[in-house]
RODO-2510 file (C-alpha; in nm, 4 decimals, decimal comma):
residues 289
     n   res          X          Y          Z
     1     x     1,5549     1,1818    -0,8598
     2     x     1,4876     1,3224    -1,2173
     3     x     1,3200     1,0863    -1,5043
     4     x     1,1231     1,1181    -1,7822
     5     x     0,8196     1,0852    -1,7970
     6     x     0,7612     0,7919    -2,0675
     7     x     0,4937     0,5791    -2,1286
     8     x     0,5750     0,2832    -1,8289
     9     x     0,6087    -0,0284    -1,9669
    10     x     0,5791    -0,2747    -1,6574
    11     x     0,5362    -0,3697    -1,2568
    12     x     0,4008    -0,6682    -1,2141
    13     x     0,5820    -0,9455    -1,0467
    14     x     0,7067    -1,2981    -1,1283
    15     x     0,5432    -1,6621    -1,1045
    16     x     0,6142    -1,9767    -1,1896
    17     x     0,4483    -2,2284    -0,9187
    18     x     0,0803    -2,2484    -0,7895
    19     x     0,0662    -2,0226    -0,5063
    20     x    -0,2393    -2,2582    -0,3125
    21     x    -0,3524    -2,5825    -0,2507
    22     x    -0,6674    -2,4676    -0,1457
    23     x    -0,9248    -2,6279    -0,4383
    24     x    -1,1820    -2,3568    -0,3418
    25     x    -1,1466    -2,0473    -0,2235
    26     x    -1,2865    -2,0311     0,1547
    27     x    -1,6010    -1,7456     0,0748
    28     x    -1,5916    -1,5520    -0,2061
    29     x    -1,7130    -1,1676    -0,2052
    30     x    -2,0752    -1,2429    -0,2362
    31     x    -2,0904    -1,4620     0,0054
    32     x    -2,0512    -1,7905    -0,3132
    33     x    -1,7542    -1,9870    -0,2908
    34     x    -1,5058    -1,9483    -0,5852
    35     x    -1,3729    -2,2375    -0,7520
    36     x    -1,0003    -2,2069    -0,9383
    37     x    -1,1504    -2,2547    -1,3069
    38     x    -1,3703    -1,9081    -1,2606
    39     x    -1,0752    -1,7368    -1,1648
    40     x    -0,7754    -1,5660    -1,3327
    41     x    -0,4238    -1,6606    -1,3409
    42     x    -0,2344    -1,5229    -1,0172
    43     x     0,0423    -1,5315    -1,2542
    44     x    -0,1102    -1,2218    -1,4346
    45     x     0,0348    -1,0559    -1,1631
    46     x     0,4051    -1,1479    -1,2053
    47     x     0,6319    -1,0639    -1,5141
    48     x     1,0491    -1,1328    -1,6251
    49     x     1,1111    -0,7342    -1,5062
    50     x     1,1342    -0,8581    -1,1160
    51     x     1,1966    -1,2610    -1,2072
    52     x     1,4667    -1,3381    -0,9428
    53     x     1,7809    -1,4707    -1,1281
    54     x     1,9946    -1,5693    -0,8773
    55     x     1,8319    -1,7753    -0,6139
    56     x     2,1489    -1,9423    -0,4527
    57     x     2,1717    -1,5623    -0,3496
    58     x     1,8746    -1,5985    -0,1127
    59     x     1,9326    -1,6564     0,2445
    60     x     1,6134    -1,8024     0,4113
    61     x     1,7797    -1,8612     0,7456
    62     x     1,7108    -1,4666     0,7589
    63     x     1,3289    -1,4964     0,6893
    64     x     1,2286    -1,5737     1,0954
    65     x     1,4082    -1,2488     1,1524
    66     x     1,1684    -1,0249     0,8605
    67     x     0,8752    -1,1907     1,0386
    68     x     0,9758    -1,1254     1,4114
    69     x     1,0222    -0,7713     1,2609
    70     x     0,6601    -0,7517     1,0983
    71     x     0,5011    -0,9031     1,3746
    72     x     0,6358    -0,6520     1,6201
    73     x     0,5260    -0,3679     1,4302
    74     x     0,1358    -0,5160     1,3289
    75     x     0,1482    -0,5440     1,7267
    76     x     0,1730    -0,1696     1,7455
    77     x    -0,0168    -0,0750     1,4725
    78     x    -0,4364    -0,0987     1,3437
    79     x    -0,2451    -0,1368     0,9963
    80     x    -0,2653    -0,4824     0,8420
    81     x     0,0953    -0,6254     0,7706
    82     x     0,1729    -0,8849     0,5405
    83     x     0,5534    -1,0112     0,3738
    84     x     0,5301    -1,1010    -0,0081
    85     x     0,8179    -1,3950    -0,1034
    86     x     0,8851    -1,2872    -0,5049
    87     x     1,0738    -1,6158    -0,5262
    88     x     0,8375    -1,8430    -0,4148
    89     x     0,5422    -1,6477    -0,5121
    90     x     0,3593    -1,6222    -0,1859
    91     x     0,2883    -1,4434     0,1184
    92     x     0,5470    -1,5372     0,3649
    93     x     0,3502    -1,3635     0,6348
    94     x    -0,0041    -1,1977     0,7144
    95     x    -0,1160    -1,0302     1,0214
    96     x    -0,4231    -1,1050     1,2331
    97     x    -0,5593    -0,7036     1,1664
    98     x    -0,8625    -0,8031     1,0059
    99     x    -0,9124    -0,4602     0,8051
   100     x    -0,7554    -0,6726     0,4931
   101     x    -0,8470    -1,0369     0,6002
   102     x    -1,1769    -0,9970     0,4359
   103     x    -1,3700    -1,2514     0,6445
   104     x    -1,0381    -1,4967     0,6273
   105     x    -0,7958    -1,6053     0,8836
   106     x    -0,4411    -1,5370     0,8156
   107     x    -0,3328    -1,8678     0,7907
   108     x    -0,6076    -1,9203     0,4673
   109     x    -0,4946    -1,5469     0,3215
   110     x    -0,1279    -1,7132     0,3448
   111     x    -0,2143    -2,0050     0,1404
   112     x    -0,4389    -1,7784    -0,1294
   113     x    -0,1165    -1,6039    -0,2193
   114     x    -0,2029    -1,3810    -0,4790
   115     x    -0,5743    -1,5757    -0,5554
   116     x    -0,6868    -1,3504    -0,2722
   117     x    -0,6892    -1,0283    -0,4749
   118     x    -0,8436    -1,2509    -0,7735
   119     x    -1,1663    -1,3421    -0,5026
   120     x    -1,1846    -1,0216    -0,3245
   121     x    -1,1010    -0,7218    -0,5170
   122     x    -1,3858    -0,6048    -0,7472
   123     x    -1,3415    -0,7201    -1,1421
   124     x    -1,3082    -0,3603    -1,2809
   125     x    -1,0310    -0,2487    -1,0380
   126     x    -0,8231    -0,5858    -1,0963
   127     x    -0,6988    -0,4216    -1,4430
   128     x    -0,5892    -0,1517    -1,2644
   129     x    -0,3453    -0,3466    -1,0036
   130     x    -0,1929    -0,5211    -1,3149
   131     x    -0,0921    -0,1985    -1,4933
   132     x    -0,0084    -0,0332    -1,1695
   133     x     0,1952    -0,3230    -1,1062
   134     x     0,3678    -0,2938    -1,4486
   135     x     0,4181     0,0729    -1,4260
   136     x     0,5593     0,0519    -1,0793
   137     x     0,8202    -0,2371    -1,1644
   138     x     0,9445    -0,0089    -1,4466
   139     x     0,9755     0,2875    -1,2097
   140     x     1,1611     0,0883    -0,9602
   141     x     1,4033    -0,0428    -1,2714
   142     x     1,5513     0,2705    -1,3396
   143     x     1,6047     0,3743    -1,0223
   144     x     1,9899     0,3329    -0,9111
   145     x     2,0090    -0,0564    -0,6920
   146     x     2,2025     0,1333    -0,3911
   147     x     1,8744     0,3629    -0,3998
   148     x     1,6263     0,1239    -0,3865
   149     x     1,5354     0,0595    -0,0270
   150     x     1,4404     0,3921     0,0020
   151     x     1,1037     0,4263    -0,2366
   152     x     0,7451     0,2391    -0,1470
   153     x     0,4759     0,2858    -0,3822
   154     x     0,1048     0,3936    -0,2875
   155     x    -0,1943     0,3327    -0,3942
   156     x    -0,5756     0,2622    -0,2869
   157     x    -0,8011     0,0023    -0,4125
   158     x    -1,1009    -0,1691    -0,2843
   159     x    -1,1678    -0,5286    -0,1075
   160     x    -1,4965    -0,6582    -0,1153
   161     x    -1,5696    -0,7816     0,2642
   162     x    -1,9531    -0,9844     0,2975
   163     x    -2,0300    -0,7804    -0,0270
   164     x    -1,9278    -0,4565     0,1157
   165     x    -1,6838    -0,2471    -0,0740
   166     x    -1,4269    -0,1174     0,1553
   167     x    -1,1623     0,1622    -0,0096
   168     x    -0,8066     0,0671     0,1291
   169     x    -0,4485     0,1911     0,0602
   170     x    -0,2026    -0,0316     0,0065
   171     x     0,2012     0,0805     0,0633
   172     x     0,4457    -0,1248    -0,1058
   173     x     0,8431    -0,1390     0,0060
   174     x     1,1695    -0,3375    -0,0554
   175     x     1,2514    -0,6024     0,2394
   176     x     1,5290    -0,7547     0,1016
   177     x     1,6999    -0,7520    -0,2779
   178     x     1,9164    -0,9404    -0,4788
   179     x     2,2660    -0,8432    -0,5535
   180     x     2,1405    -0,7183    -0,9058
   181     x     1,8000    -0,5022    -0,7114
   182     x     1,5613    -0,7801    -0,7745
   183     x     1,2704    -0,7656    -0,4768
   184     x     1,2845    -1,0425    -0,3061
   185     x     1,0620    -0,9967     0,0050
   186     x     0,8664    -0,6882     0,0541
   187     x     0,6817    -0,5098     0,3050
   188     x     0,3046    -0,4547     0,2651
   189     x     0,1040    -0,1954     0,4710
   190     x    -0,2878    -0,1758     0,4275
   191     x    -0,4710     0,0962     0,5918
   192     x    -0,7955     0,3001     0,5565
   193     x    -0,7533     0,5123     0,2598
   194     x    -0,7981     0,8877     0,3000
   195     x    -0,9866     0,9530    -0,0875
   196     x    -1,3023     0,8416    -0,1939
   197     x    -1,1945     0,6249    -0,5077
   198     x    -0,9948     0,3874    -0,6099
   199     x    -0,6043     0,5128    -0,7986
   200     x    -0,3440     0,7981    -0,6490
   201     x    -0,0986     0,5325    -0,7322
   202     x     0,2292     0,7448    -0,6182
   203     x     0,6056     0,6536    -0,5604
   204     x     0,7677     0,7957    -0,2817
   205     x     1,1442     0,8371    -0,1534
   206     x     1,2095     0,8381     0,2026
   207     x     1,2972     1,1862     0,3191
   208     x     1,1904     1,3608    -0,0168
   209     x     0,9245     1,5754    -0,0432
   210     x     0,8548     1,4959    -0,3826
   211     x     0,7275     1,2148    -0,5383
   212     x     0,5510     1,0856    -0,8247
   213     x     0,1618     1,0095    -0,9441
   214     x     0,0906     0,7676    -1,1967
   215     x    -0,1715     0,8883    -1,4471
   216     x    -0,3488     0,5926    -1,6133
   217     x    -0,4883     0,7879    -1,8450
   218     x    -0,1838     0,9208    -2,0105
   219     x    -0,0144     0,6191    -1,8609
   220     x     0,2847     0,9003    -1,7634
   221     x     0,4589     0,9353    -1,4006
   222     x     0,3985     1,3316    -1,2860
   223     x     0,5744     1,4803    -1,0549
   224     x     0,4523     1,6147    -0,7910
   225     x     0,5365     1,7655    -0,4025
   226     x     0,3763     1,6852    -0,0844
   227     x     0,1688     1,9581     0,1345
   228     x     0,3726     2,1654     0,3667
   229     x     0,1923     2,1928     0,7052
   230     x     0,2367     2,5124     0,8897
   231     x     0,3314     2,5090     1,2550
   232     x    -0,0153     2,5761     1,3601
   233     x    -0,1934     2,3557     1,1375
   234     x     0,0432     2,0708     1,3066
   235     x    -0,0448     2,1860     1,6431
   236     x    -0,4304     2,1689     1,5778
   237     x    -0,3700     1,7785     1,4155
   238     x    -0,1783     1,6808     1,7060
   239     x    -0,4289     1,7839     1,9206
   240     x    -0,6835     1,7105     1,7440
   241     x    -0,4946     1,3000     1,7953
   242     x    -0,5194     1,3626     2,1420
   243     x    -0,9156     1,4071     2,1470
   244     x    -0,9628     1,7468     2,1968
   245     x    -1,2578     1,9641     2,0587
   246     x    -1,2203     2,2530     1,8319
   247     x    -1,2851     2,5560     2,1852
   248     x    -1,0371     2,3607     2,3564
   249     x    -0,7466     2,3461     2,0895
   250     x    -0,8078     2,7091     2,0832
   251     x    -0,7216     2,7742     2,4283
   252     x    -0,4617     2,5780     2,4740
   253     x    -0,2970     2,7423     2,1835
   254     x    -0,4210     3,0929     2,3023
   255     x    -0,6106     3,1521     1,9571
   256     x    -0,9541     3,2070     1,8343
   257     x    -1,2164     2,9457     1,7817
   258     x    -1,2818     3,1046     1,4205
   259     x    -0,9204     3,0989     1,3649
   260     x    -0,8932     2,7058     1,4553
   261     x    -1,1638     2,6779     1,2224
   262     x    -0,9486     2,8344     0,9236
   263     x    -0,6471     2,6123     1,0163
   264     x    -0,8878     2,3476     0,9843
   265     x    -1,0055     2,3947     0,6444
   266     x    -0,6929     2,4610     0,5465
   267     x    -0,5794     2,1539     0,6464
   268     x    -0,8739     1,9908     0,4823
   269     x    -0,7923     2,1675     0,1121
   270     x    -0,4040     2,0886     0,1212
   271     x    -0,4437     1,7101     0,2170
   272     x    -0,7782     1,6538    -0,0092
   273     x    -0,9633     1,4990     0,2842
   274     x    -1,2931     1,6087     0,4157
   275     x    -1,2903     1,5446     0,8002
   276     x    -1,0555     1,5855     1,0723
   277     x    -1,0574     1,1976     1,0806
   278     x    -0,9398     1,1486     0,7034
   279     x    -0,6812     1,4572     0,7923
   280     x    -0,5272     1,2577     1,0805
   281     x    -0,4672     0,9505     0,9230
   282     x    -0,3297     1,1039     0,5827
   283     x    -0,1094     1,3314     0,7720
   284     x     0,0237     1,0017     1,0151
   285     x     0,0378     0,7758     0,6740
   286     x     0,2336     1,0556     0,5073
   287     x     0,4648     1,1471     0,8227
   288     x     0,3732     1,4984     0,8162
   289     x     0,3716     1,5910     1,1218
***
């Protein structure tokens, strides 16, 4: 898909109703309960460019069956799985992972709706989720409805966990949509994140090899194209999955220990990690192999 590149001008996402009824949060990030008045609006996080306009569209008899669906795959995954209801302005869902629960059970991350990244997301990276937010929603706009579906946005931030900071990314994608390409459920995956700070906010098209990065300093979408593994460099991931050691990838793949050692950093320098473990789960989160 070819854009320009122009200033974004929003993606955040529409509110209108109290997410909670909870009067205090259940443990804050430093271990001091929150009350509402210290916090922001969750509304901050919603604006008119995803406001759902025609809600005798929405068909909740349908929502067991998006639920059944996420609960299947949270089953199979260590990923934490959660549904986001852009009508109603909560979180329809949230799975029992508890990489992303922070402390809290899912039922009490259901009811803080969007309050939870108010109480456990640090202040200085809560600026950057609203213009992300914006950016992305304005990205998603011009792309054609029937098209849609098919692009999740990236990005990693941190949660704040017994006052530990804990770098997560968070992938983003369309459930279900209204007949005009409003979201109105989507499909949130949290995982470890494979960089070291927070940002690499990037949209992504099913079955593309490009995608783009979202510069908040020029506030400009860039494109950009994903790493091409080489046969070999898949082989030593894959078994490098399965446990084995660096001497016994290379004889299994009749090769030299040194030359393992060159896929290796070559893996390491195309996917911007710095272990085999970060390589691994970028390479899985990005379906490269």
């Amino acid at each position: 898909m070819s854009r320009a590149h122009a200033p974004c001008k929003g993606m955040q996402m529409p509110y209108t109703r109290p997410v909670c009824g909870l009067d205090r949060f259940p443990q804050a990030a430093d271990n001091n309960p929150l009350t509402k008045d210290e916090l922001k609006a969750p509304d901050d996080f919603f604006i008119p460019d995803n406001e759902i306009r025609f809600p005798e569209e929405l068909d909740y008899s349908r929502v067991d069956e998006y639920i059944r669906s996420a609960e299947a795959f949270s089953r199979s995954s260590y990923q934490s799985v959660y549904i986001i209801d852009y009508f109603r302005q909560d979180f329809l869902y949230v799975s029992s992972n508890p990489m992303f629960l922070c402390g809290l059970s899912p039922e009490q991350m259901k009811e803080l709706g969007y309050r939870f990244y108010l109480g456990y997301v640090p202040d200085d990276e809560q600026p950057m989720l609203l213009t992300l937010n914006k950016a992305g929603f304005a990205f998603y706009n011009d792309i054609p409805v029937d098209e849609r579906k098919d692009w999740h946005i990236s990005y990693d931030f941190h949660i704040l966990n017994e006052g530990k900071k804990i770098l997560v990314n968070h992938k983003l994608t369309p459930l279900a949509l209204t007949s005009d390409g409003r979201i109105w459920l989507a499909l949130c995956v949290v995982s470890a994140a494979t960089h070291t700070d927070a940002g690499h906010i990037e949209m992504h098209r099913v079955g593309s090899s490009d995608f783009f990065e979202y510069n908040l300093t020029t506030r400009r979408w860039d494109k950009r194209q994903m790493p091409v593994l080489t046969d070999g460099e898949k082989s030593v991931l894959a078994l490098s999955i399965q446990g084995y050691t660096m001497t016994e990838i290379a004889d299994k793949i009749c090769l030299s220990p040194d030359t393992i050692k060159k896929y290796r950093k070559r893996i390491f320098e195309k996917l911007d990690v710095r272990n085999i473990s970060e390589a691994i789960v970028a390479a899985t989160n990005n379906k490269l192999l």
